[in-house]
N, C-alpha and C positions, 0 to 999 in steps of 0.2 A: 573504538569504532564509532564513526556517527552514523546518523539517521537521518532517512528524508520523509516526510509525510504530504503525500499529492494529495493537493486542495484547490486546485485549481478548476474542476471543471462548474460545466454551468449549470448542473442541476436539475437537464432538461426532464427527468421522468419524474419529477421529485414534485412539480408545480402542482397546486399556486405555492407548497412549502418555502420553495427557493426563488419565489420571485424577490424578497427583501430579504431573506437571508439566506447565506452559503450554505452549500450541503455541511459543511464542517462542522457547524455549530449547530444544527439538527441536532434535538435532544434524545439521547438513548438513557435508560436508568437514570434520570437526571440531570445529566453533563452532557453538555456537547460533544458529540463521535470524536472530534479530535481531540479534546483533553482525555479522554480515556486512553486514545494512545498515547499521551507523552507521559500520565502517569504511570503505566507499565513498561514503556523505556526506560524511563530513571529509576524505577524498579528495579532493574536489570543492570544497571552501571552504565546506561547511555544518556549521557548529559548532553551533548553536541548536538542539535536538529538541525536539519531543512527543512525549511516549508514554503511550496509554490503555492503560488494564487493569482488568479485572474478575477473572475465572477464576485463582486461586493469583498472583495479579500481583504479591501481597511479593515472592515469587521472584522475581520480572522486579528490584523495585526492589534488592533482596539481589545481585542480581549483577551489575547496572548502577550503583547509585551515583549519583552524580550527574554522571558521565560523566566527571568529570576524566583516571581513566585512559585514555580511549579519545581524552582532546585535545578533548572538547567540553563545552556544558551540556546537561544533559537535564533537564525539568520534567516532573513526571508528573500526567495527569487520570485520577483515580479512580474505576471506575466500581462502583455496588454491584452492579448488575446490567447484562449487555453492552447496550446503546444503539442498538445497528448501525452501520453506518458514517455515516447521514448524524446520528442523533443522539448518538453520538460525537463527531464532528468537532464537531459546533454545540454541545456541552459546552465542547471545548477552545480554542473562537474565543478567547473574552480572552488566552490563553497565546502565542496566535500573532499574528502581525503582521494589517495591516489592509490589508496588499496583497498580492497574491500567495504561494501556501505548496506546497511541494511534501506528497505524501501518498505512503505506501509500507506497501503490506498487509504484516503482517509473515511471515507464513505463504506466502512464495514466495521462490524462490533467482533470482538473475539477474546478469549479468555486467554489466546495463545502466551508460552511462558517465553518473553523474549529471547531471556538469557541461554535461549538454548540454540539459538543462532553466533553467539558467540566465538563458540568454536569451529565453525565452517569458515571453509575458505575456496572459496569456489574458482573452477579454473574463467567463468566467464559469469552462472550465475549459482542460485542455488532457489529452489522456489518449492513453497509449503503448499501441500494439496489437502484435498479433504472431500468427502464423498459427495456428491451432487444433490445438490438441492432441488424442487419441484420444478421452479422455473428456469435450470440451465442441467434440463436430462439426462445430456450427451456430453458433460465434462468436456476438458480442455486440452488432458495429454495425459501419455500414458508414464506411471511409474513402472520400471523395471525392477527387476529382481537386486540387478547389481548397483541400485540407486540412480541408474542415468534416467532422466526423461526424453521422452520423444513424440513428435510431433503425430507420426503413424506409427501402428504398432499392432498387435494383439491382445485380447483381452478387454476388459472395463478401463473407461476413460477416468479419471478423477478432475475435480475442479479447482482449480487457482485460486488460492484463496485472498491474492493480493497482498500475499506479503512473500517478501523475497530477499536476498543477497544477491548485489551485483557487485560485478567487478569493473572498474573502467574501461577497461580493454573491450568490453561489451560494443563498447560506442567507436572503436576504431573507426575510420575514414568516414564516419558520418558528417552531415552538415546542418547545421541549423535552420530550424522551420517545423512545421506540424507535420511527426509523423509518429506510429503507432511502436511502441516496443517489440511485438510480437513477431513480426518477420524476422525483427535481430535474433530472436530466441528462439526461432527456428532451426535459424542458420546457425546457431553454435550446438543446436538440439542434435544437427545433423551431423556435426562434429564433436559428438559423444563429449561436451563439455559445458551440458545442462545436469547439476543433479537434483535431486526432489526429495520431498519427504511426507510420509502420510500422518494426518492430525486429526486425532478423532475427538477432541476437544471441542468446544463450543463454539462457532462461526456462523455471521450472518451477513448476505448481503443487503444494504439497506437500500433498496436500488429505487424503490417505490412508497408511496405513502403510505400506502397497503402495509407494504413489509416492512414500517418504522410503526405500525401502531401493534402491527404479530409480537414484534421483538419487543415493543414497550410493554405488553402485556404478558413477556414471558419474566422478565427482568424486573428483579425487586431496584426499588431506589438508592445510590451505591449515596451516602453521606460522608465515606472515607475517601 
């Protein structure tokens, strides 16, 4: 199975952080948000990445390489200007496989244990929630009982935690250009062929400079 890691946006609530460097390479425990996630994919047995970038992304490729040293391959999709997540992704479909692909925003920290998306196999996606954080109350969609998510529903909403399995099929008769993932994952939400999963594990969105110094000062310095 490979992996993609969106690194593409511009970092707008991040400034002045990201005026000269990419949200990517924002230091959490040490290392930059995106090397924490490639070292816990290779962790896991995922050597293959994707990684988009628009905003300073030389930088991205200037410090990543071609992954060798981190024990993997990393191919990069270029963006001129950010895409969003779902015309991002449908840029970098040829780079990835034609069945199932894990996705991992790169601007969030988390302990989650890859390896345990492995075994899923989603009929369009599959996407990891987790209890709502201060700044996003009202979560993003409901887990069900019988693991399907849905878009409305009853009960407590949980929040996205930006990491997912998608499947190609996701992106049928879409077209290229900037547009948002979420309606697609509406519409497959509404066809009972979103499932979800709850993680009570450690997640953080690093969405602010505020919430990159909470999380630096909860985080011992990682030297492994």
């Amino acid at each position: 199975m490979k992996a993609m890691i969106l690194a593409a946006g511009l970092g707008t609530r991040m400034r002045p952080l990201t005026e000269h460097t990419p949200k990517a390479l924002l230091k959490v425990a040490g290392r930059p948000l995106i090397e924490h996630h490639i070292l816990r994919l290779v962790r896991a047995g995922i050597t293959e990445l994707v990684i988009n970038h628009a905003h300073l992304g030389e930088q991205i490729e200037a410090y990543l390489g071609d992954g060798t040293r981190f024990d993997c391959a990393i191919a990069y999709s270029r963006e001129g200007e950010p895409l969003e997540t779902g015309g991002g992704i449908l840029r970098a479909l040829s780079l990835l496989d034609e069945q199932a692909f894990i996705v991992v925003n790169a601007d969030i920290w988390t302990d989650y244990p890859f390896e345990n998306l492995l075994n899923k196999n989603p009929q369009r996606a599959h996407l990891v929630m987790t209890d709502n954080p201060p700044q996003h109350p009202l979560g993003d969609f409901y887990l069900q009982e019988n693991g399907l998510l849905r878009a409305e529903g009853d009960g407590n909403k949980l929040t996205w935690t930006g990491l997912r399995i998608l499947h190609p099929s996701l992106f049928n008769g879409c077209n290229e250009g900037i547009f948002s993932i979420v309606p697609l994952l509406k519409q497959a939400m509404a066809a009972g062929l979103v499932t979800g999963e709850y993680y009570r594990g450690q997640w953080f969105d690093i969405g602010t400079p505020e919430r990159l110094r909470q999380v630096n000062a909860l985080l011992p310095v990682q030297t492994k």
